[in-house]
FILO-753944 format. One line per field, with one value per atom (N, C-alpha, C): atom name; y, z, x; residue in three letters. Coordinates in Angstrom, 1 decimal. Layout:
N
atom: (CA_...) $
yy: (Y_...) $
zz: (Z_...) $
xx: (X_...) $
res: (ALA_...) $
END
This chain:
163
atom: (N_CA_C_N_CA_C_N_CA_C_N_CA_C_N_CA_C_N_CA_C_N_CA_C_N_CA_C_N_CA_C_N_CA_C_N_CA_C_N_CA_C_N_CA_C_N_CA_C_N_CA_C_N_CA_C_N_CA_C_N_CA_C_N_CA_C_N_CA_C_N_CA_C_N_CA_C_N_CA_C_N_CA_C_N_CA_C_N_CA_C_N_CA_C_N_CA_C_N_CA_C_N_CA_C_N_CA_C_N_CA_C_N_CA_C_N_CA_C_N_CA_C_N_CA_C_N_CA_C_N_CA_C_N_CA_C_N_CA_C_N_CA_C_N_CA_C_N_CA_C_N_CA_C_N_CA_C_N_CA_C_N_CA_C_N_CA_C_N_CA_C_N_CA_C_N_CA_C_N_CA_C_N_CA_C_N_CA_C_N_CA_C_N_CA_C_N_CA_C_N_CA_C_N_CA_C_N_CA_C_N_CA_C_N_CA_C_N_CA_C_N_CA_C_N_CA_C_N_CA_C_N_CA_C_N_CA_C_N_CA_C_N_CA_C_N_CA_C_N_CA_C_N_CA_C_N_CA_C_N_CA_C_N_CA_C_N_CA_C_N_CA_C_N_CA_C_N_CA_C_N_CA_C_N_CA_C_N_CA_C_N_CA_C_N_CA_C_N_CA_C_N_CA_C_N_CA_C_N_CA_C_N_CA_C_N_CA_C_N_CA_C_N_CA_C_N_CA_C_N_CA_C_N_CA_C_N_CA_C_N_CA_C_N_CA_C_N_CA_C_N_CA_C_N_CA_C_N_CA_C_N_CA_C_N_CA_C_N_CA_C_N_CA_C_N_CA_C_N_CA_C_N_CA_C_N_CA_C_N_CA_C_N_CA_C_N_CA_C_N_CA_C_N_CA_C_N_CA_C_N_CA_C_N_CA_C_N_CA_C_N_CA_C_N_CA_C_N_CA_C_N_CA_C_N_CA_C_N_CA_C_N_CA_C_N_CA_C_N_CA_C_N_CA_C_N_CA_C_N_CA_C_N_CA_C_N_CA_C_N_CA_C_N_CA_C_N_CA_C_N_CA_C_N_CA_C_N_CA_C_N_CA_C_N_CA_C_N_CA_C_N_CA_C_N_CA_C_N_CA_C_N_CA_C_N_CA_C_N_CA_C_N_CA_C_N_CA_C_N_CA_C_N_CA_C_N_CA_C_N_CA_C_N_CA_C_N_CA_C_N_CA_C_N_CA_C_N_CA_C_N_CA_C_N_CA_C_N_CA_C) $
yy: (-26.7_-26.2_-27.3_-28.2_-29.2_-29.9_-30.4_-31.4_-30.9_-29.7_-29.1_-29.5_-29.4_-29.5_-31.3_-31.8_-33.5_-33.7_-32.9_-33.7_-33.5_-32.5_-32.3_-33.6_-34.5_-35.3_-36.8_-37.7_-39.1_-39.8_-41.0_-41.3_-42.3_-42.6_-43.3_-41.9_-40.8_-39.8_-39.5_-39.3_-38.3_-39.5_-40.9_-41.7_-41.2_-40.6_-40.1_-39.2_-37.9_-36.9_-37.1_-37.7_-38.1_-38.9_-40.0_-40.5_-39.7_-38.7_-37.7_-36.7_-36.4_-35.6_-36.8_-37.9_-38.5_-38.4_-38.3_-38.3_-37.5_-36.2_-34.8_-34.9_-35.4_-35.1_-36.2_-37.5_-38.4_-37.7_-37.3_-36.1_-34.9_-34.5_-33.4_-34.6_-35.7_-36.9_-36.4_-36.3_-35.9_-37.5_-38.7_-39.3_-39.7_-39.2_-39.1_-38.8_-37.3_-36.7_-37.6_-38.4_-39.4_-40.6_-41.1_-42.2_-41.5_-40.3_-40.4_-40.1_-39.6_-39.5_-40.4_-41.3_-42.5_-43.5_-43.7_-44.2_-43.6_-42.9_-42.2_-42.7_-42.7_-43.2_-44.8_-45.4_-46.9_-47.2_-46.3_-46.5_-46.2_-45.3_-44.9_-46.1_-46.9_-47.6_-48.8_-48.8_-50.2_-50.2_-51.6_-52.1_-51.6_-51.1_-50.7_-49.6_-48.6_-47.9_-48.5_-49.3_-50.4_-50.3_-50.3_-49.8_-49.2_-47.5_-46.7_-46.7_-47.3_-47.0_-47.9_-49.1_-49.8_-49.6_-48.3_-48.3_-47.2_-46.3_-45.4_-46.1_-47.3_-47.6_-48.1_-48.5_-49.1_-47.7_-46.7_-45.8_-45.2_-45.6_-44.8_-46.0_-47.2_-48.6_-48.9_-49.0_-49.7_-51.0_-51.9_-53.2_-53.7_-54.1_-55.0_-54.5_-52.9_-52.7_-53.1_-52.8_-52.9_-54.3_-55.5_-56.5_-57.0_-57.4_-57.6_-56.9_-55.7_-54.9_-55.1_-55.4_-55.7_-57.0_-58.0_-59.3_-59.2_-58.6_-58.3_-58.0_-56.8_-56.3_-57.3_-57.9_-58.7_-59.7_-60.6_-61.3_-61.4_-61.0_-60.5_-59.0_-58.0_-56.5_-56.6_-56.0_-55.6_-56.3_-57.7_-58.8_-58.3_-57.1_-56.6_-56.8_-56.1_-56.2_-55.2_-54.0_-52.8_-53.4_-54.1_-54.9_-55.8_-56.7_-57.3_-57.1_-56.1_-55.6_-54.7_-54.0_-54.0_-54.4_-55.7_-56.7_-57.2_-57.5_-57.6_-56.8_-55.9_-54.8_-55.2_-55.3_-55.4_-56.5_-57.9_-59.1_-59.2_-58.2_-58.2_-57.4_-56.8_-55.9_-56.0_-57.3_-57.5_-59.5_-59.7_-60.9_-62.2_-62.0_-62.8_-63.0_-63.3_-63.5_-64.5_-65.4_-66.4_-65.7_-65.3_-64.7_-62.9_-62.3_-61.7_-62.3_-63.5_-63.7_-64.1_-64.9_-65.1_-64.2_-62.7_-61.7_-61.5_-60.6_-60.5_-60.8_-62.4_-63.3_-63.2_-63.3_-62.4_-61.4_-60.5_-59.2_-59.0_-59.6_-59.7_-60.7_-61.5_-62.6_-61.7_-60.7_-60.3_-58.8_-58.8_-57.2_-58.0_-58.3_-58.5_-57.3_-56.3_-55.4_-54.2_-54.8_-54.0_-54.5_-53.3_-53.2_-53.3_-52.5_-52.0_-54.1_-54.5_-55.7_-57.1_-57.0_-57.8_-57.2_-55.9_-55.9_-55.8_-55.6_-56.2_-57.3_-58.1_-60.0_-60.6_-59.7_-60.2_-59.6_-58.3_-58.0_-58.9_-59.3_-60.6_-61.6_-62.2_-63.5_-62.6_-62.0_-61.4_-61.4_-60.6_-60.8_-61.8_-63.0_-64.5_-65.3_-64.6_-65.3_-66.0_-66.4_-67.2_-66.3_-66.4_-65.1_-65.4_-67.0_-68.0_-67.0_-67.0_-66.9_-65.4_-64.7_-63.3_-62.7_-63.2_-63.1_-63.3_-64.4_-64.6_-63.8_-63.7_-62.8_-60.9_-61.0_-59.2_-59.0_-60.2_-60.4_-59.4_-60.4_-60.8_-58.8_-58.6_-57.0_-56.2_-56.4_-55.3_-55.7_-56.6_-56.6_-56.3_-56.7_-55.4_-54.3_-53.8_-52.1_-51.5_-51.9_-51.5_-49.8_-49.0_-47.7_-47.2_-48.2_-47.7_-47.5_-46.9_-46.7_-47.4_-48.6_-49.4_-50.8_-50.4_-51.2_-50.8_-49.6_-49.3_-49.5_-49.7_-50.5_-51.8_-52.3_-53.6_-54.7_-53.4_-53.7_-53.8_-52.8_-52.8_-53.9_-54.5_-55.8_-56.9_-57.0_-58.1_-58.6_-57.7_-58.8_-59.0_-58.6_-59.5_-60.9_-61.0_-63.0_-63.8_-62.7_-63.7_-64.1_-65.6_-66.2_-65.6) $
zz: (21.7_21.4_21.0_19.9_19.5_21.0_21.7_22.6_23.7_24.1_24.9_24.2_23.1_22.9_22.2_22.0_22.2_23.8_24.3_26.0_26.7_25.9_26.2_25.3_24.7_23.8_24.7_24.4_25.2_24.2_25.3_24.6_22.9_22.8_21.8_20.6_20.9_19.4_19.4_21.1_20.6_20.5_19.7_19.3_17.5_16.9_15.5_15.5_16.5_16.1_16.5_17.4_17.9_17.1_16.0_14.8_13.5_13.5_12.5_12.7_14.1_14.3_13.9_14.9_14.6_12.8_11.8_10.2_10.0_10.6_10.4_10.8_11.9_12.3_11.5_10.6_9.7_8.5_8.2_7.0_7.1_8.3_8.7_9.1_9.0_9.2_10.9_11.5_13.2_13.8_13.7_14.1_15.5_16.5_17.7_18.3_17.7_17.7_16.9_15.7_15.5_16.5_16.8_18.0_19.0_19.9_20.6_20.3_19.2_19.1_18.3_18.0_17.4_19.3_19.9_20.9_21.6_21.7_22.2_21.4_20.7_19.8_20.3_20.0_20.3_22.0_22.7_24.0_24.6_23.5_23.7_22.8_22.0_21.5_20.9_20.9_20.0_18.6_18.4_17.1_16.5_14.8_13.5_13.8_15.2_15.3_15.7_15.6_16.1_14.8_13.5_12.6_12.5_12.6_12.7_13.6_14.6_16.0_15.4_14.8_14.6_13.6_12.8_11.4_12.3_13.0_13.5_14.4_15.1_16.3_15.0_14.4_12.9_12.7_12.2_12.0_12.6_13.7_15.2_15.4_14.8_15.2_16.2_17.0_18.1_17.7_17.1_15.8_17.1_18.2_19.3_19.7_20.1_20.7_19.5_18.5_17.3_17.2_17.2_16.9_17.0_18.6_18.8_18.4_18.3_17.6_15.9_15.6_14.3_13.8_14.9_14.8_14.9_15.9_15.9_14.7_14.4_13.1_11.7_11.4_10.6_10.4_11.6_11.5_11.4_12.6_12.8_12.7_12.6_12.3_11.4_11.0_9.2_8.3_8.1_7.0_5.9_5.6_4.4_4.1_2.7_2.4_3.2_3.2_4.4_5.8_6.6_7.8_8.0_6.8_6.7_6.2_5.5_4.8_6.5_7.1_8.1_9.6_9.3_10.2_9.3_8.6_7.1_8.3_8.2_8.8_10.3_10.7_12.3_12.5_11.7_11.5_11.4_10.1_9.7_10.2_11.3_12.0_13.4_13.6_14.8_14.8_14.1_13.5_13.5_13.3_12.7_11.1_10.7_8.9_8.8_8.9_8.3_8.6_9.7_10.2_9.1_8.9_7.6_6.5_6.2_4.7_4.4_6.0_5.4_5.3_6.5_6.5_4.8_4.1_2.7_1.7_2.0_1.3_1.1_2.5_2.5_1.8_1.8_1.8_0.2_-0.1_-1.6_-2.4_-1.8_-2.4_-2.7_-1.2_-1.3_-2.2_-2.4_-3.7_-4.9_-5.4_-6.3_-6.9_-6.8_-7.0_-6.0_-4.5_-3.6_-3.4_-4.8_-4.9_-3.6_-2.5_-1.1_-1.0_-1.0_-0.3_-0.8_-2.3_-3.3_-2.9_-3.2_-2.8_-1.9_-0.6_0.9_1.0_0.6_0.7_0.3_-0.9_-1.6_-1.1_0.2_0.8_2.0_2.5_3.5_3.2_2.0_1.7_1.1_1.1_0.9_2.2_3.3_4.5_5.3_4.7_4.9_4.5_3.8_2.8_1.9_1.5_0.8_-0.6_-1.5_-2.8_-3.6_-4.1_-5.1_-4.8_-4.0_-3.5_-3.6_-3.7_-3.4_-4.7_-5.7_-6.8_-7.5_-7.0_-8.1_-7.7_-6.6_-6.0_-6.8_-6.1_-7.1_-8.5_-9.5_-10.8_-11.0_-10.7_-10.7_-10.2_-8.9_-8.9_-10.1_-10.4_-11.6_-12.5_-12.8_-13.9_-14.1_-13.3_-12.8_-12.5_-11.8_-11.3_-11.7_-13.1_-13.6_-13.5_-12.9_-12.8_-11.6_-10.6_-9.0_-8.8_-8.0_-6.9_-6.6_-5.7_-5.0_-6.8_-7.7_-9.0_-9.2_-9.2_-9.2_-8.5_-7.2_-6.2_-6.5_-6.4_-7.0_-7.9_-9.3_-10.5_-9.7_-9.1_-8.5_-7.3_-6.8_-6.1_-7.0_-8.2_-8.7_-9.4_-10.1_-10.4_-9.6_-8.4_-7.3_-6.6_-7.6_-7.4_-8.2_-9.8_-10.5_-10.3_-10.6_-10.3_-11.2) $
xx: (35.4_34.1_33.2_33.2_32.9_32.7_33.8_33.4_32.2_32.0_31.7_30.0_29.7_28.3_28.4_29.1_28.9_28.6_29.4_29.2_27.6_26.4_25.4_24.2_25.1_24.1_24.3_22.9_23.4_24.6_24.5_25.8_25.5_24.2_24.3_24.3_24.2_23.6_25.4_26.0_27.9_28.4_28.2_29.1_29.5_28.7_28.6_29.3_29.3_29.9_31.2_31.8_32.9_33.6_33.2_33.6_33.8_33.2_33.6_34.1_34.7_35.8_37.3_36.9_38.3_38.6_37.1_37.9_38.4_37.9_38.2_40.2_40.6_41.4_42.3_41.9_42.5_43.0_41.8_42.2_43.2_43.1_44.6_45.9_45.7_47.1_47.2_46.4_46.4_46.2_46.7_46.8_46.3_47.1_46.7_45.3_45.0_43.9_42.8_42.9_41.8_41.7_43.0_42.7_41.7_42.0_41.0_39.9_39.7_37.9_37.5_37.9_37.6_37.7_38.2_37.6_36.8_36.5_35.9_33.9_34.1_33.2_33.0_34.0_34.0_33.3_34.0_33.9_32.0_31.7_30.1_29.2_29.9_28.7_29.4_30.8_31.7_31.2_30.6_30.3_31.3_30.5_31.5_32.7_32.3_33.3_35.0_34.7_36.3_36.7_36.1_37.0_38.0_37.5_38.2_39.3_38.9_39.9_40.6_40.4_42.1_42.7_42.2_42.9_44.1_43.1_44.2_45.2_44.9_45.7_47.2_46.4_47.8_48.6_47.9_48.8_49.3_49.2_50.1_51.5_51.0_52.0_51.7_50.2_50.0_49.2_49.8_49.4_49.1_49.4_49.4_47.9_47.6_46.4_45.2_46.0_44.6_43.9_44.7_44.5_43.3_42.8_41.5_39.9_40.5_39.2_39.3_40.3_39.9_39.5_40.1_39.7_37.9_37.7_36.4_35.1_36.0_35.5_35.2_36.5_36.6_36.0_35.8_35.3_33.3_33.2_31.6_31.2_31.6_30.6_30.8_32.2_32.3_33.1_32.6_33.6_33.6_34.6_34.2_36.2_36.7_37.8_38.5_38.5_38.8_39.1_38.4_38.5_40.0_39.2_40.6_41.9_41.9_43.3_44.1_43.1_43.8_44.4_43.2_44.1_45.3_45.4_46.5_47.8_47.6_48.2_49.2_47.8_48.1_49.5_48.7_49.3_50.8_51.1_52.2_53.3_52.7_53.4_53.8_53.3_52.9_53.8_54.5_55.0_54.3_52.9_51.8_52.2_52.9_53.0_51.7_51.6_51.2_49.4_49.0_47.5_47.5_48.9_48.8_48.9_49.0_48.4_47.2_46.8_45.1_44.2_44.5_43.9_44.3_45.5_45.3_44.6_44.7_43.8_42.2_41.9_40.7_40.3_41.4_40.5_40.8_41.4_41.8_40.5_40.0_38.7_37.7_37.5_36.5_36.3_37.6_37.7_39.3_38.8_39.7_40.6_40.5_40.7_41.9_42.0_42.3_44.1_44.2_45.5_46.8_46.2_47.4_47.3_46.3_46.4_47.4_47.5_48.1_49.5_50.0_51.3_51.8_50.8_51.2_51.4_50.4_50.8_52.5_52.7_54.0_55.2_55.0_55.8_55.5_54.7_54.9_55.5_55.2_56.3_57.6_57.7_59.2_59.9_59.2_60.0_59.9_58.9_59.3_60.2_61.2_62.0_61.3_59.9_59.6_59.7_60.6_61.1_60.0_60.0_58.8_57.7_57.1_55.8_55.5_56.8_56.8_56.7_57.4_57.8_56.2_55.4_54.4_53.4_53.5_52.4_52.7_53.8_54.4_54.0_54.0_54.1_52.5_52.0_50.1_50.1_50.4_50.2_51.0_51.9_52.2_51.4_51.0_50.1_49.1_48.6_46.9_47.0_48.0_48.4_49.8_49.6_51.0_51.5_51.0_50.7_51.2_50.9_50.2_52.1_51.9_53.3_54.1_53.4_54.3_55.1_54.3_54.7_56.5_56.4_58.0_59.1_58.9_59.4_59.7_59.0_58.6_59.4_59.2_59.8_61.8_61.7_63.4_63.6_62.8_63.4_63.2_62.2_62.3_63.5_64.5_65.7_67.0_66.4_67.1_66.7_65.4_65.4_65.4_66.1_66.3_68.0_68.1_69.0_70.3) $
res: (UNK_UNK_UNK_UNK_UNK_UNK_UNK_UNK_UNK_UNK_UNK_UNK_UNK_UNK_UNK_UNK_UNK_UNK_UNK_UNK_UNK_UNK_UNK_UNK_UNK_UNK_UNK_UNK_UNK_UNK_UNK_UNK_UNK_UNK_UNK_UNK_UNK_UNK_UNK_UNK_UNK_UNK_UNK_UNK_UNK_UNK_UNK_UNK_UNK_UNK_UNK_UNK_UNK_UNK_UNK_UNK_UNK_UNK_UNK_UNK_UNK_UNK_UNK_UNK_UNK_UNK_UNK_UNK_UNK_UNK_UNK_UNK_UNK_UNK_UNK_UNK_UNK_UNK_UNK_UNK_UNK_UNK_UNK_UNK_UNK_UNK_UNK_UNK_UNK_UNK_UNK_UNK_UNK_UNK_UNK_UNK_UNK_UNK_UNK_UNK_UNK_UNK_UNK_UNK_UNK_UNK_UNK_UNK_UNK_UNK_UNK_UNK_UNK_UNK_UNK_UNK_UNK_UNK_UNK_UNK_UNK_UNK_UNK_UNK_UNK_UNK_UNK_UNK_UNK_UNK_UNK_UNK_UNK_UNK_UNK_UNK_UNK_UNK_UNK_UNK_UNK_UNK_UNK_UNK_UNK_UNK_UNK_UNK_UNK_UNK_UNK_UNK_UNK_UNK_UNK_UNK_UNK_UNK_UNK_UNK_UNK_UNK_UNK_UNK_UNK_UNK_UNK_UNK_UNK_UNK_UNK_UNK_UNK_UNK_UNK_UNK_UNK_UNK_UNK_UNK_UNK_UNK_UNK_UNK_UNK_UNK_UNK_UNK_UNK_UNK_UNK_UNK_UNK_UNK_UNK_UNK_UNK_UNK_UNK_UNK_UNK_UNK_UNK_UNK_UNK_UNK_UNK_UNK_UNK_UNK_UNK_UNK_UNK_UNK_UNK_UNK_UNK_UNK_UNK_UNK_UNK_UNK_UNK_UNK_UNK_UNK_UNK_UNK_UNK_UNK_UNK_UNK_UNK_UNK_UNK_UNK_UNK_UNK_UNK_UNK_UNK_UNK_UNK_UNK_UNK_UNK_UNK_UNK_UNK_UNK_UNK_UNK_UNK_UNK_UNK_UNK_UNK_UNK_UNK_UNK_UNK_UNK_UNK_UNK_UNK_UNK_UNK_UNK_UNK_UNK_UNK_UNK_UNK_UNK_UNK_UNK_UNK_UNK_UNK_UNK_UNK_UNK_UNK_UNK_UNK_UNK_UNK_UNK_UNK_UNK_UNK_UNK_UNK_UNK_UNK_UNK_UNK_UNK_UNK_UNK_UNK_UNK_UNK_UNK_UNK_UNK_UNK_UNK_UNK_UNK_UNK_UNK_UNK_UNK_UNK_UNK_UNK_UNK_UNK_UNK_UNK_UNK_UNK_UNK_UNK_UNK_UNK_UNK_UNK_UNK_UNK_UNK_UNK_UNK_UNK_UNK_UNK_UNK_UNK_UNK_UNK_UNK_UNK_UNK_UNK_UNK_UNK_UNK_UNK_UNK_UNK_UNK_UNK_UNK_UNK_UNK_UNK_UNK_UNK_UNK_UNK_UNK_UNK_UNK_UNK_UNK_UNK_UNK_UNK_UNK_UNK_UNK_UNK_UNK_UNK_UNK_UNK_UNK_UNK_UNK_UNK_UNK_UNK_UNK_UNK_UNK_UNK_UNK_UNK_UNK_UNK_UNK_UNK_UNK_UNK_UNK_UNK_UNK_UNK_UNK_UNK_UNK_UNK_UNK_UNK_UNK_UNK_UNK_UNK_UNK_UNK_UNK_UNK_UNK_UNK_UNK_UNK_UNK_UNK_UNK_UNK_UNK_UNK_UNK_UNK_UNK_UNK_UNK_UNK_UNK_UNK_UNK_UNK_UNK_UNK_UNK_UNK_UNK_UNK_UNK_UNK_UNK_UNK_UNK_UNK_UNK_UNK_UNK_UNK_UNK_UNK_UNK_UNK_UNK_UNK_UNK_UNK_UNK_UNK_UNK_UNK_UNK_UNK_UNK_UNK_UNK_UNK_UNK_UNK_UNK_UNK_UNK_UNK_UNK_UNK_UNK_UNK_UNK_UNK_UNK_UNK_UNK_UNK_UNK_UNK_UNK_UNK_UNK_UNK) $
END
């Protein structure tokens, strides 16, 4: 029903509504169903809509298709911490470690605050073997987000690097 009266609008006005179906269907965890109307969006106008399409392409695990649109994003439309936390993503999933730590880094400068990002990083040098690096980075997040979720986890791999 919806598509049926987007398909009567030009393409620059059904790039909006077509992006907020894809949220509509993020919010019901419809995955699939936000990829396509989040391209669908992108494909009518690109720019900032490449956000969305690569947050979803991540949560589908298509880190390979996401990559470039987020590179995109990140770098020139939306250099914001969000961008980069999920090239963070793409990166680390896609066995870019080292291009996920600078994305983290990033997106961690630009929000000091953006907790997923801090204990993603320290799960990247974790599964770099680098423990040091993992270890100080993990520390620094429980200490600021002593509360959050992933703290408790956390707390349980850390005295498996002490000696």
């Amino acid at each position: 029903m919806f598509e049926q009266h987007i398909a009567q609008l030009d393409a620059e006005d059904a790039a909006l509504p077509w992006d907020r179906l894809g949220h509509w269907a993020q919010d019901e965890e419809n995955w699939e169903e936000a990829e396509r109307c989040h391209r669908k969006a992108y494909e009518l106008q690109g720019g900032h809509y490449g956000y969305c399409l690569g947050t979803a392409l991540n949560s589908l695990g298509r880190y390979e298709e996401s990559r470039p649109i987020l590179i995109e994003q990140a770098e020139h439309l939306q250099p914001d911490a969000m961008s980069w936390f999920q090239l963070g993503v793409a990166n680390g999933n896609s066995d870019r470690s080292a291009d996920a730590i600078a994305a983290y880094e990033k997106a961690i400068a630009l929000d000091p605050d953006y907790d997923l990002a801090i204990f993603n990083l320290g799960g990247v040098h974790w599964n770099n073997g680098d423990l040091i690096e993992a270890e100080r980075v993990w520390r620094q997040a429980i200490e600021k987000f002593p509360d959050h979720a992933l703290a408790e986890e956390v707390r349980k791999i850390l005295p498996l690097l002490m000696p």
